[in-house]
N, CA, C, O and CB atoms as a CASP TS submission, in Angstrom:
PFRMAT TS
TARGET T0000
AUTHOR 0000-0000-0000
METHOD Language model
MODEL 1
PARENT N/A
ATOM      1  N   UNK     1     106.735 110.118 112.692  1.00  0.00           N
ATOM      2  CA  UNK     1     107.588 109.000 112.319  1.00  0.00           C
ATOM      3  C   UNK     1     109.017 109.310 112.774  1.00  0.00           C
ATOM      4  O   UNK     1     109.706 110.131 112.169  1.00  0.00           O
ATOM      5  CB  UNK     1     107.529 108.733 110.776  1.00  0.00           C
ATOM      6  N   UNK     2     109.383 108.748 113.677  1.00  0.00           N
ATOM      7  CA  UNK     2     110.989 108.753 114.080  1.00  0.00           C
ATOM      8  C   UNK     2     111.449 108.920 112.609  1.00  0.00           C
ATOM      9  O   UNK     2     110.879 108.694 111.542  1.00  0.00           O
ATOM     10  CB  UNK     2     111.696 107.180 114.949  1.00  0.00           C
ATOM     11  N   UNK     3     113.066 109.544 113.024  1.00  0.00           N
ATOM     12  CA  UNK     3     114.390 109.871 112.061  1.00  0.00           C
ATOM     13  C   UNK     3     114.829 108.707 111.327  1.00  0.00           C
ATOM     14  O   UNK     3     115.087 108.842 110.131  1.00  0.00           O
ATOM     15  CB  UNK     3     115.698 110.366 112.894  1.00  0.00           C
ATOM     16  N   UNK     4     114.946 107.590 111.882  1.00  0.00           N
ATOM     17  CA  UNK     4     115.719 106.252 111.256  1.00  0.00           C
ATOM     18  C   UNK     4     115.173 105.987 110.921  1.00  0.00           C
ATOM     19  O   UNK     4     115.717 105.486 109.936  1.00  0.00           O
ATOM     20  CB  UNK     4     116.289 105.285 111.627  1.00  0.00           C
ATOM     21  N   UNK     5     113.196 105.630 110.745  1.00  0.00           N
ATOM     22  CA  UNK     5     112.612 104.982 109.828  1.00  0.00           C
ATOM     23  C   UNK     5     112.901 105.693 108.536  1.00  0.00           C
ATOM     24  O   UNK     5     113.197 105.031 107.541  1.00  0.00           O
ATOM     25  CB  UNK     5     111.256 104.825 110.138  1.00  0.00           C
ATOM     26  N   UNK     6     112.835 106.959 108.495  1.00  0.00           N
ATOM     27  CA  UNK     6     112.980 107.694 107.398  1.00  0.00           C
ATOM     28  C   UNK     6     114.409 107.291 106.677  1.00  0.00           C
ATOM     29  O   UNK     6     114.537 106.786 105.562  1.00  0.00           O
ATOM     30  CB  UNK     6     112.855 109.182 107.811  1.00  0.00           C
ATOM     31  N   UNK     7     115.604 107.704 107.750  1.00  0.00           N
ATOM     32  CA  UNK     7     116.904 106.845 106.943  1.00  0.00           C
ATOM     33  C   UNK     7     116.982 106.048 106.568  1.00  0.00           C
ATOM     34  O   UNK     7     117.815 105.969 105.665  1.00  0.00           O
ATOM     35  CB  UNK     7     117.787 106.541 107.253  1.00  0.00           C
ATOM     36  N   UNK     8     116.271 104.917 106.899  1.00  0.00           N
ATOM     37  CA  UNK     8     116.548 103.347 106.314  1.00  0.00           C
ATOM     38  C   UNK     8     115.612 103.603 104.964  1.00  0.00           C
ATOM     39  O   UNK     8     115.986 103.022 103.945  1.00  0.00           O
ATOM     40  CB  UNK     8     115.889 101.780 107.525  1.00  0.00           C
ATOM     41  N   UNK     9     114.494 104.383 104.889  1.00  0.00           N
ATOM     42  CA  UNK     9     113.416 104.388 103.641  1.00  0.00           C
ATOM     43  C   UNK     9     114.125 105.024 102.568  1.00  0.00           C
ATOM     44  O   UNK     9     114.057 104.572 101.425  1.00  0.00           O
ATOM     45  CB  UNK     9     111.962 105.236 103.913  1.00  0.00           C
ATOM     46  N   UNK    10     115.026 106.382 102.951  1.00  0.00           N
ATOM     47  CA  UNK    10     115.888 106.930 102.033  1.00  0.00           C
ATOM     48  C   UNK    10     117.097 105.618 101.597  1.00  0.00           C
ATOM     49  O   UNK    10     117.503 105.278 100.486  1.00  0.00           O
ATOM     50  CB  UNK    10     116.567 108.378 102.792  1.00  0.00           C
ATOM     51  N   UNK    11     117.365 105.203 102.685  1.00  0.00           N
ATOM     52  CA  UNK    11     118.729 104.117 102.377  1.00  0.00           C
ATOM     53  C   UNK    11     118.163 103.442 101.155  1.00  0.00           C
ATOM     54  O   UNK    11     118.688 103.704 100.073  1.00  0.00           O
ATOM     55  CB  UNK    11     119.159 102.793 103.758  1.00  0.00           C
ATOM     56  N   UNK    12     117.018 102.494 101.212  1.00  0.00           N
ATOM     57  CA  UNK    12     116.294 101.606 100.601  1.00  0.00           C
ATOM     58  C   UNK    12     116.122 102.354  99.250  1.00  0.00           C
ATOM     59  O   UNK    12     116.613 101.766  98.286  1.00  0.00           O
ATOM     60  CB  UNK    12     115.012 101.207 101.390  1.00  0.00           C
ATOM     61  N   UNK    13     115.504 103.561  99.000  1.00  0.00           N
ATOM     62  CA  UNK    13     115.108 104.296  97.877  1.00  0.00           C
ATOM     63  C   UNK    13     116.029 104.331  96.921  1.00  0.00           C
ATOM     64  O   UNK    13     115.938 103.895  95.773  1.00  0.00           O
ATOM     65  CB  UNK    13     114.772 105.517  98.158  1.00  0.00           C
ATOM     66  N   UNK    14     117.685 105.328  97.884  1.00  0.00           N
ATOM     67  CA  UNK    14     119.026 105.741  97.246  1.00  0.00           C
ATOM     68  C   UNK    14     119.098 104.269  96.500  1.00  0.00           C
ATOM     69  O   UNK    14     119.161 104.148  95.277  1.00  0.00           O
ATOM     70  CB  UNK    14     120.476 106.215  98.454  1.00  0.00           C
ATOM     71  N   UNK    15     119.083 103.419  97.225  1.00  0.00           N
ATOM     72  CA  UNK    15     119.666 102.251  96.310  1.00  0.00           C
ATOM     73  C   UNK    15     119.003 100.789  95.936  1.00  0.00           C
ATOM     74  O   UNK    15     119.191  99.578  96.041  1.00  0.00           O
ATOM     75  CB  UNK    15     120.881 101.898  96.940  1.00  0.00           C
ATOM     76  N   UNK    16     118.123 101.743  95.442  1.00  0.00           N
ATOM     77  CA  UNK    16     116.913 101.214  94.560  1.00  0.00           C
ATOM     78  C   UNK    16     117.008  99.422  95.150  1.00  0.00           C
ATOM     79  O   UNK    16     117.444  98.451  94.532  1.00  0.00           O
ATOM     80  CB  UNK    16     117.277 101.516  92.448  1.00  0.00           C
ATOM     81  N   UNK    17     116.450  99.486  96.487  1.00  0.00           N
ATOM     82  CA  UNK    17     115.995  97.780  97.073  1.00  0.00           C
ATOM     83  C   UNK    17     114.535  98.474  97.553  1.00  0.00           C
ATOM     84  O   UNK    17     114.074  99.530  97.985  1.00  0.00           O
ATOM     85  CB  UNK    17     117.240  96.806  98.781  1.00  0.00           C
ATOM     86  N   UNK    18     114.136  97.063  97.148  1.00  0.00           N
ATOM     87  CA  UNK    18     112.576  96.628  96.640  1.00  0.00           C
ATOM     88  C   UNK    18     112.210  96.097  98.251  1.00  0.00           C
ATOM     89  O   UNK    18     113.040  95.445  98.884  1.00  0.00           O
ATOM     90  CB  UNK    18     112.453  95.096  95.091  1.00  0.00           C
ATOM     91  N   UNK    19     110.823  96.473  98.845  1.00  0.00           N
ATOM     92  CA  UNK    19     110.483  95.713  99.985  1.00  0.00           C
ATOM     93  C   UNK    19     110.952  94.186 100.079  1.00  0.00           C
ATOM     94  O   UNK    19     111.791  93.697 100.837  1.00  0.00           O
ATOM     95  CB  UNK    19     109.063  95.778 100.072  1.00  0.00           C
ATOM     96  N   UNK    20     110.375  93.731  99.352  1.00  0.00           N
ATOM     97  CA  UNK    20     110.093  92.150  99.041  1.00  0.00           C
ATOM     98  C   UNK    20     111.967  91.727  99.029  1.00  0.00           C
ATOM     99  O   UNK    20     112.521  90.695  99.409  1.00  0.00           O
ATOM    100  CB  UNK    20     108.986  91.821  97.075  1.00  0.00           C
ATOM    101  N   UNK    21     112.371  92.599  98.619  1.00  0.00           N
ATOM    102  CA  UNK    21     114.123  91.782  98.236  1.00  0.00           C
ATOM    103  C   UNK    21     114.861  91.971  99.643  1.00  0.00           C
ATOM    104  O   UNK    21     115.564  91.199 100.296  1.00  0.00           O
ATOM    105  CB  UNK    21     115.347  92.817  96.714  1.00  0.00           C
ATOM    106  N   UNK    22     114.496  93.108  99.836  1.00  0.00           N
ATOM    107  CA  UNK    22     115.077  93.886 101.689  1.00  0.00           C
ATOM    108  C   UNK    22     114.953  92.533 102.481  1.00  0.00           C
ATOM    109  O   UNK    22     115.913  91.893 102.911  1.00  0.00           O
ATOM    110  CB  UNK    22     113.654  95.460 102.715  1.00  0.00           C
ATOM    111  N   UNK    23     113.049  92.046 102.668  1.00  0.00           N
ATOM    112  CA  UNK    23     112.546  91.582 103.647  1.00  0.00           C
ATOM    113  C   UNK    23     112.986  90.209 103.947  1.00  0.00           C
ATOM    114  O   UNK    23     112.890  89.570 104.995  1.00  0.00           O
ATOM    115  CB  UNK    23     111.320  91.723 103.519  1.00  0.00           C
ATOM    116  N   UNK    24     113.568  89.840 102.628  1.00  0.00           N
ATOM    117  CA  UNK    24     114.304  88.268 102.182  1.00  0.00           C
ATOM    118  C   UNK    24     115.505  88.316 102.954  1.00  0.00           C
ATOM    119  O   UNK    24     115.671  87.739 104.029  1.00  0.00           O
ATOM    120  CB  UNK    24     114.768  87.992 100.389  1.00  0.00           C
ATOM    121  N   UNK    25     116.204  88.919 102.450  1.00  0.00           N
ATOM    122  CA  UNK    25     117.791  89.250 103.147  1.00  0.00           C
ATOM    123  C   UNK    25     117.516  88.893 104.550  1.00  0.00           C
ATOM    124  O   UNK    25     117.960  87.972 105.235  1.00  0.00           O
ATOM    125  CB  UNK    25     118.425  91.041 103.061  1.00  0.00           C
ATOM    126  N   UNK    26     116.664  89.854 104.824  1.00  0.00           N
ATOM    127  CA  UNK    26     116.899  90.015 106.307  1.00  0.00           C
ATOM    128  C   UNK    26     116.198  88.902 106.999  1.00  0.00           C
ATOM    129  O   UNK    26     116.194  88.869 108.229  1.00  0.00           O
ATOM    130  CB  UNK    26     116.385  91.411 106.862  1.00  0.00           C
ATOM    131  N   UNK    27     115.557  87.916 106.235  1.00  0.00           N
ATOM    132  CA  UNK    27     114.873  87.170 106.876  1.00  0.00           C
ATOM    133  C   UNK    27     113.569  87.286 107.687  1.00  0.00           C
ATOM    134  O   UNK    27     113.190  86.556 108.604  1.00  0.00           O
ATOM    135  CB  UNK    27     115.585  86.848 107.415  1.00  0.00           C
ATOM    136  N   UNK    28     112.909  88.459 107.102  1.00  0.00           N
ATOM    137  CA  UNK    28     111.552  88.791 108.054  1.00  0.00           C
ATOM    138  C   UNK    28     110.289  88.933 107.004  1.00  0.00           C
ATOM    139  O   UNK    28     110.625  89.003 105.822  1.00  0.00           O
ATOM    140  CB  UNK    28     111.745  90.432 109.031  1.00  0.00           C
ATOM    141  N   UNK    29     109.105  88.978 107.243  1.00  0.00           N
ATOM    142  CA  UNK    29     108.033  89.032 106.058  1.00  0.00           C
ATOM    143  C   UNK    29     108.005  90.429 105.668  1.00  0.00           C
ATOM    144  O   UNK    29     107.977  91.265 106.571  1.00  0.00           O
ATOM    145  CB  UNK    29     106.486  88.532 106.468  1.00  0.00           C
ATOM    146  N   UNK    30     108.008  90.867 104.261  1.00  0.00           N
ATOM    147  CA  UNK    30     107.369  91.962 103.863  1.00  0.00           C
ATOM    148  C   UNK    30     106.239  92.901 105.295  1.00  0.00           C
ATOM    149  O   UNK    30     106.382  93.996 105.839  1.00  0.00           O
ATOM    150  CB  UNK    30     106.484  91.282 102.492  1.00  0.00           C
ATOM    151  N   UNK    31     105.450  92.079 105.413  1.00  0.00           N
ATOM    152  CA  UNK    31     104.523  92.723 106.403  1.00  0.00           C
ATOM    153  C   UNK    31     105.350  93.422 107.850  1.00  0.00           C
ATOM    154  O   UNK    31     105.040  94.471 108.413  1.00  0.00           O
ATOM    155  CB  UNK    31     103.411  91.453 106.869  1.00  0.00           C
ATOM    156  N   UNK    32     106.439  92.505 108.207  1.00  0.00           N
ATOM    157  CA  UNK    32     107.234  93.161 108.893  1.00  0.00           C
ATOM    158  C   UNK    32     107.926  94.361 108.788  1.00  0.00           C
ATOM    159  O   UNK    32     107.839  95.227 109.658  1.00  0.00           O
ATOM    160  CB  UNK    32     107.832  92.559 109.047  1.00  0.00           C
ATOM    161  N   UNK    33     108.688  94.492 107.670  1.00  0.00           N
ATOM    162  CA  UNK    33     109.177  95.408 107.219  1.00  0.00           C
ATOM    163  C   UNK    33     108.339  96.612 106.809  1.00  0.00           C
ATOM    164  O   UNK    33     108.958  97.664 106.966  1.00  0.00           O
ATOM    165  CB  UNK    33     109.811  94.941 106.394  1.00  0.00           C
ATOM    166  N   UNK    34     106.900  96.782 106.246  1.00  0.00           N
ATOM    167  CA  UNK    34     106.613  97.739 106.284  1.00  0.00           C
ATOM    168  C   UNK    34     105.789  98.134 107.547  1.00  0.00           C
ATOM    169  O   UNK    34     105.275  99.251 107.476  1.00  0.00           O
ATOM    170  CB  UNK    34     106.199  97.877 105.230  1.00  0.00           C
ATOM    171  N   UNK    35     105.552  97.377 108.769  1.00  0.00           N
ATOM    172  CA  UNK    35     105.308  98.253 109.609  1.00  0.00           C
ATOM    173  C   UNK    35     106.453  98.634 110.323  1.00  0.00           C
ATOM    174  O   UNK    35     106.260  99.432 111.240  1.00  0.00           O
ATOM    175  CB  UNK    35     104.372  97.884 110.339  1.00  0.00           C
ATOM    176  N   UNK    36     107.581  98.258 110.124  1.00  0.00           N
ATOM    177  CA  UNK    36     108.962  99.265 110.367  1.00  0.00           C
ATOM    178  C   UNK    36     109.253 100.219 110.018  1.00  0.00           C
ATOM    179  O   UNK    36     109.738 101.164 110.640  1.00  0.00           O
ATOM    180  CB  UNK    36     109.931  98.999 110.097  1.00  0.00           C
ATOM    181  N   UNK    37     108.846 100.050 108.333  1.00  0.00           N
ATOM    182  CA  UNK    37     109.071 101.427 107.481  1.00  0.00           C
ATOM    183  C   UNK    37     107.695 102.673 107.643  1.00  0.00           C
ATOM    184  O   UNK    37     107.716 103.887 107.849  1.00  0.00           O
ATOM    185  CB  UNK    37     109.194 100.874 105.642  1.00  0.00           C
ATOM    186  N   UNK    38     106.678 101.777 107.457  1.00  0.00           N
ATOM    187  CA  UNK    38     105.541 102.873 107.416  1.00  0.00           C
ATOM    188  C   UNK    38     104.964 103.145 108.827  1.00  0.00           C
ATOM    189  O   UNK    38     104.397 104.233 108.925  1.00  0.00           O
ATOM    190  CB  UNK    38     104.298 102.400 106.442  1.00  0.00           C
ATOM    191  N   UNK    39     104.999 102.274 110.086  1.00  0.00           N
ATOM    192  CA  UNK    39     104.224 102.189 111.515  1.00  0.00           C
ATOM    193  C   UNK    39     105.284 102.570 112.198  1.00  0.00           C
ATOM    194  O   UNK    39     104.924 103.339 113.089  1.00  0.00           O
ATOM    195  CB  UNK    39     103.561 100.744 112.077  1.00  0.00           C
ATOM    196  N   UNK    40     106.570 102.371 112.201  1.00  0.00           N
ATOM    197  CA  UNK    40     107.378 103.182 113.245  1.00  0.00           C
ATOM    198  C   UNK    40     107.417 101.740 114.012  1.00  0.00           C
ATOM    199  O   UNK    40     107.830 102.172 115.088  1.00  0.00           O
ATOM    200  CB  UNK    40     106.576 104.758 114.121  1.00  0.00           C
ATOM    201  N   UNK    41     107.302 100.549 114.193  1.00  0.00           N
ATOM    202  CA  UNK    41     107.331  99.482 114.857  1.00  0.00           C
ATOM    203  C   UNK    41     109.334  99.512 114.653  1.00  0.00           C
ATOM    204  O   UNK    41     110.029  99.741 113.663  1.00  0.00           O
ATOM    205  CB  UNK    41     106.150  98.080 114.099  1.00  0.00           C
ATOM    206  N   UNK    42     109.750  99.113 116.317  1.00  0.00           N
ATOM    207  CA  UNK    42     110.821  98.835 116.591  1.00  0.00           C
ATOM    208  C   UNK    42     111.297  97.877 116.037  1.00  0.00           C
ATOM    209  O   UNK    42     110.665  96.876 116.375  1.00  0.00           O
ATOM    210  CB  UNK    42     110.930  98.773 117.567  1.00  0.00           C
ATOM    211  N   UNK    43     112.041  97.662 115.394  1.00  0.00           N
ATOM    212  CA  UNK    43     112.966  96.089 115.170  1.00  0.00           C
ATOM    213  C   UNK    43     113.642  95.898 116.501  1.00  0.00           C
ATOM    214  O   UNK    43     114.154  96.717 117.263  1.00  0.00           O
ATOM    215  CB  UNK    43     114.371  96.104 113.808  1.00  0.00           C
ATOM    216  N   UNK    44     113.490  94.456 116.577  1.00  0.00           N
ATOM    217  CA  UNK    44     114.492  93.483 117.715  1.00  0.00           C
ATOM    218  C   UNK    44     115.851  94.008 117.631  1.00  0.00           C
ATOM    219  O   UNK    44     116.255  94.623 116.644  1.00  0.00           O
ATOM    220  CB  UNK    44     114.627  91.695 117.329  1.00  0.00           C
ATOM    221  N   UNK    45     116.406  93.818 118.447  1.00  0.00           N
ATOM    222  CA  UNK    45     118.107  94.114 118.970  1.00  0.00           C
ATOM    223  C   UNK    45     118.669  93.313 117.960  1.00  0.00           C
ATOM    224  O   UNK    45     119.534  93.917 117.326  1.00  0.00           O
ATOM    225  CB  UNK    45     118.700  93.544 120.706  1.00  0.00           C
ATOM    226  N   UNK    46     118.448  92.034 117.558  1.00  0.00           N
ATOM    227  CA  UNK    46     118.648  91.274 116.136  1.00  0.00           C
ATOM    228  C   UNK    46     118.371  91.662 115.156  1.00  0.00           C
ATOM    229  O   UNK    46     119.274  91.775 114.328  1.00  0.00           O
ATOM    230  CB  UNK    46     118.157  90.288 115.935  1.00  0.00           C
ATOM    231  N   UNK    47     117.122  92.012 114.822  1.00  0.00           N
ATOM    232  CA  UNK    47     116.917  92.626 113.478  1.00  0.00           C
ATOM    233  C   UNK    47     117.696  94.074 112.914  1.00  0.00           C
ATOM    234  O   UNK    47     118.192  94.378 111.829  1.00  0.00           O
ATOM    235  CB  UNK    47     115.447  92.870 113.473  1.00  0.00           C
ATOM    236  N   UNK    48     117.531  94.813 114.257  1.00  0.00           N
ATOM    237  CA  UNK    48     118.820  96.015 114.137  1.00  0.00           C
ATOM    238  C   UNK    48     120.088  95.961 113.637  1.00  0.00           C
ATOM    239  O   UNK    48     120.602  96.681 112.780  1.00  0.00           O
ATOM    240  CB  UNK    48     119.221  96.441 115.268  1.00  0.00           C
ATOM    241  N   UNK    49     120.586  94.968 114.296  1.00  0.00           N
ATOM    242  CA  UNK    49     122.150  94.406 114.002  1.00  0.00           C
ATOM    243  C   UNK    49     121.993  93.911 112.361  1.00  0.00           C
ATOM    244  O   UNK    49     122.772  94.298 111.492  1.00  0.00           O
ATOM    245  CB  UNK    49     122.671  92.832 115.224  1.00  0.00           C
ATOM    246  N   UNK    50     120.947  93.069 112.125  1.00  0.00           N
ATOM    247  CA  UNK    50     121.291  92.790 110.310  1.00  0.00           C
ATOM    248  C   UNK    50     120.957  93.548 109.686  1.00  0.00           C
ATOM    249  O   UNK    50     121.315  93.599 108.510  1.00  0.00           O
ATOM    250  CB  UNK    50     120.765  91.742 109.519  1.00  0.00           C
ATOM    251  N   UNK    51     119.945  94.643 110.359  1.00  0.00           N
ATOM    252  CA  UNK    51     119.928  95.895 109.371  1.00  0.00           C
ATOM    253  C   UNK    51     121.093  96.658 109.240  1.00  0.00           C
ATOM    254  O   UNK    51     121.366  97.211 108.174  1.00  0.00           O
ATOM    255  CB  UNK    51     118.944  96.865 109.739  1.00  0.00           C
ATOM    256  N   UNK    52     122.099  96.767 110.646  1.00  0.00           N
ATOM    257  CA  UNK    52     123.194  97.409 110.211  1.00  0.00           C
ATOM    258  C   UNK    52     123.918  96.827 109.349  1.00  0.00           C
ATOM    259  O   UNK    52     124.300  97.481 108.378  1.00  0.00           O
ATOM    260  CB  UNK    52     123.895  97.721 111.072  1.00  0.00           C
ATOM    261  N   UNK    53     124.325  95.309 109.503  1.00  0.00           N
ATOM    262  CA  UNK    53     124.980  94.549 108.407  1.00  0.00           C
ATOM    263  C   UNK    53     124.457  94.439 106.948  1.00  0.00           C
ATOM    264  O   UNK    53     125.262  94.050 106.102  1.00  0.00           O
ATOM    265  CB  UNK    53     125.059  93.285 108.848  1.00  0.00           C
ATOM    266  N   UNK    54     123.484  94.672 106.658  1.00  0.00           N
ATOM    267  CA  UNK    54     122.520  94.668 105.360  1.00  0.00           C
ATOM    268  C   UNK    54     122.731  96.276 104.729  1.00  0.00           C
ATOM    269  O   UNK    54     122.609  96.626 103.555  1.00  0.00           O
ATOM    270  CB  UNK    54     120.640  94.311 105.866  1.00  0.00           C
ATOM    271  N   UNK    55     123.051  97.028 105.795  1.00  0.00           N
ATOM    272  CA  UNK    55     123.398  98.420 104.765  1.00  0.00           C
ATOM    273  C   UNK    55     124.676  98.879 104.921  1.00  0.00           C
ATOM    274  O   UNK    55     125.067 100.046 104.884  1.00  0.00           O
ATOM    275  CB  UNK    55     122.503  99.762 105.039  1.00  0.00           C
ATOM    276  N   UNK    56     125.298  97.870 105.098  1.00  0.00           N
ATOM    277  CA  UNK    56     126.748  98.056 105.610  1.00  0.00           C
ATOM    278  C   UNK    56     127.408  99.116 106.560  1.00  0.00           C
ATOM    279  O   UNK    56     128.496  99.639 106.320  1.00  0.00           O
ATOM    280  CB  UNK    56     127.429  98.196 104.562  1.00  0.00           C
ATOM    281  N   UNK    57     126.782  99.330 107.456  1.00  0.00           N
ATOM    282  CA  UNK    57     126.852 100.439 108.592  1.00  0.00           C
ATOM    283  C   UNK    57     125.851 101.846 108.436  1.00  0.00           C
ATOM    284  O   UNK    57     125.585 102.698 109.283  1.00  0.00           O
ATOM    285  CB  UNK    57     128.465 100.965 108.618  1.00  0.00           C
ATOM    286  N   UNK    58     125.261 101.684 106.495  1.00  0.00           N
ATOM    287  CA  UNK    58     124.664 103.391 107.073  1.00  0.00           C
ATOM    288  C   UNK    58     123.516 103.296 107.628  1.00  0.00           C
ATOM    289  O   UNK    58     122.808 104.222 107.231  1.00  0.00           O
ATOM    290  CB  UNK    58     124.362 104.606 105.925  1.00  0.00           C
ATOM    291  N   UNK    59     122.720 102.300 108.710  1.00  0.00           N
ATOM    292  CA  UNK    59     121.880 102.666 109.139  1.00  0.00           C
ATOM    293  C   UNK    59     122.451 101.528 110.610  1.00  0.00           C
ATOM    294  O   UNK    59     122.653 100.327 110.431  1.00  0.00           O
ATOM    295  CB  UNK    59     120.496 102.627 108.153  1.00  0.00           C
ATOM    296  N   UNK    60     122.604 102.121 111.796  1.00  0.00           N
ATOM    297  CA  UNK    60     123.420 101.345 112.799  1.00  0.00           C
ATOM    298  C   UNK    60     122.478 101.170 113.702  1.00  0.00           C
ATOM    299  O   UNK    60     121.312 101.561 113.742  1.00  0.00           O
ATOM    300  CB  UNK    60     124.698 101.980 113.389  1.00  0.00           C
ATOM    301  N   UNK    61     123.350 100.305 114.689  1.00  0.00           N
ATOM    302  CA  UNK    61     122.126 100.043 116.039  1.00  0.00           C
ATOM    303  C   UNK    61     121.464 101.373 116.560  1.00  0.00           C
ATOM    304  O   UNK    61     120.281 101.694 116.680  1.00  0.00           O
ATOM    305  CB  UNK    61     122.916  99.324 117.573  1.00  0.00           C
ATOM    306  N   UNK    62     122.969 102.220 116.902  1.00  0.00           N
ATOM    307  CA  UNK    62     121.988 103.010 117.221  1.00  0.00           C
ATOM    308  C   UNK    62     121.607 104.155 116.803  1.00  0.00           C
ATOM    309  O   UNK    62     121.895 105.235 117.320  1.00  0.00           O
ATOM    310  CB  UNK    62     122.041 103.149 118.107  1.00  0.00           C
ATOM    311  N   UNK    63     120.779 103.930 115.613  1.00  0.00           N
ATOM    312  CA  UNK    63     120.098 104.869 114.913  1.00  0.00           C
ATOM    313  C   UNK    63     118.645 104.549 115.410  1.00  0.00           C
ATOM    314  O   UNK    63     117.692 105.223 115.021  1.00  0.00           O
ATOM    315  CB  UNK    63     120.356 104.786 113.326  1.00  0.00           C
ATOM    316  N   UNK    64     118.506 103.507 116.275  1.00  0.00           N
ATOM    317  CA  UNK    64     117.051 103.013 116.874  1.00  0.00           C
ATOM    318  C   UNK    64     116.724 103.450 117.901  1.00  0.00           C
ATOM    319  O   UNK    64     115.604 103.564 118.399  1.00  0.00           O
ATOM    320  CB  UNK    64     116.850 101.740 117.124  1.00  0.00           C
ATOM    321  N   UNK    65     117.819 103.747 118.304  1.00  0.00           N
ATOM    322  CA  UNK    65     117.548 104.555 119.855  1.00  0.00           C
ATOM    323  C   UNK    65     117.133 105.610 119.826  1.00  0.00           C
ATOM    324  O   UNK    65     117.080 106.252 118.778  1.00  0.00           O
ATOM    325  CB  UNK    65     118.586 104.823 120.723  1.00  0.00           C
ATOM    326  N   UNK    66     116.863 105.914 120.593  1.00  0.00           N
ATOM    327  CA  UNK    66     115.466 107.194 120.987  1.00  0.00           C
ATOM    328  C   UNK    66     116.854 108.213 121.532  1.00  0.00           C
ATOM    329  O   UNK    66     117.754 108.050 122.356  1.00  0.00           O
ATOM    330  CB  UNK    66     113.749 106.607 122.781  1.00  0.00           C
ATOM    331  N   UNK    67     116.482 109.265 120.628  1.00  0.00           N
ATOM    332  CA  UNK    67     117.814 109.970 120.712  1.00  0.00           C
ATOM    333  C   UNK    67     117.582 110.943 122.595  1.00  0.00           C
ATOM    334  O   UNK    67     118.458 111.719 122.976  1.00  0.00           O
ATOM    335  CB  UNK    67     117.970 111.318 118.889  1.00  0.00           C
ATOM    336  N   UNK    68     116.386 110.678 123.410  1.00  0.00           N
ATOM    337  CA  UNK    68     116.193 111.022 124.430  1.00  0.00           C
ATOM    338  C   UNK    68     117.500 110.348 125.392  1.00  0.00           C
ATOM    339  O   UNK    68     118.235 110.842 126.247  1.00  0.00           O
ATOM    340  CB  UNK    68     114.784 110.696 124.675  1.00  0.00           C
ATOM    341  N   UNK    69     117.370 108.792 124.709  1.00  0.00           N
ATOM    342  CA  UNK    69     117.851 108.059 125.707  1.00  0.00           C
ATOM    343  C   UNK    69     119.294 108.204 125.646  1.00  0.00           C
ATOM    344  O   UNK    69     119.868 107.956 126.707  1.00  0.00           O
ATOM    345  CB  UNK    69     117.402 106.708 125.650  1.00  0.00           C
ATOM    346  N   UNK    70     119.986 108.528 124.707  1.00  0.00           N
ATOM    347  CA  UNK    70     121.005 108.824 124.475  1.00  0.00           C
ATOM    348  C   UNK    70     122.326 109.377 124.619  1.00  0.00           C
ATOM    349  O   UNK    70     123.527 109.114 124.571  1.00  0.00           O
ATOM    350  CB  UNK    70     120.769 108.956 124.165  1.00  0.00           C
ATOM    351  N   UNK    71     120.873 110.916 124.960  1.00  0.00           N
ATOM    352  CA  UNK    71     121.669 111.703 125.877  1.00  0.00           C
ATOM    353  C   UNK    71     122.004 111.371 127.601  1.00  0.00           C
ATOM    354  O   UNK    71     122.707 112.143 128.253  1.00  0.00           O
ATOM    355  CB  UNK    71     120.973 112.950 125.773  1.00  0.00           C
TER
END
């Protein structure tokens, strides 16, 4: 499981948000969200961006990137 799924699951945990309340916000189904959280499935270049806006920067665009590409 990539690093950022794990950060966003800790993010979510630290501050006690519920799948179902996350998946609202952000506008995507529960089912989405946990194959983000549990399958490692990429979020869209959109969905990234409101995830950064939804945790107020601690989980950013590019925390999605493949830290290969990076370098």
């Amino acid at each position: 499981m990539r690093k950022n799924v794990n950060k966003f699951a800790e993010w979510m945990k630290s501050n006690d948000k519920k799948q179902r309340g996350v998946a609202e916000k952000l506008g995507i189904s529960t089912s989405t969200l946990h194959d983000i959280l549990r399958k490692g499935l990429m979020p869209s270049l959109r969905l990234a961006y409101e995830i950064e806006k939804y945790t107020r920067g601690a989980i950013t665009l590019y925390d999605w990137v493949d830290e290969k590409i990076r370098s």
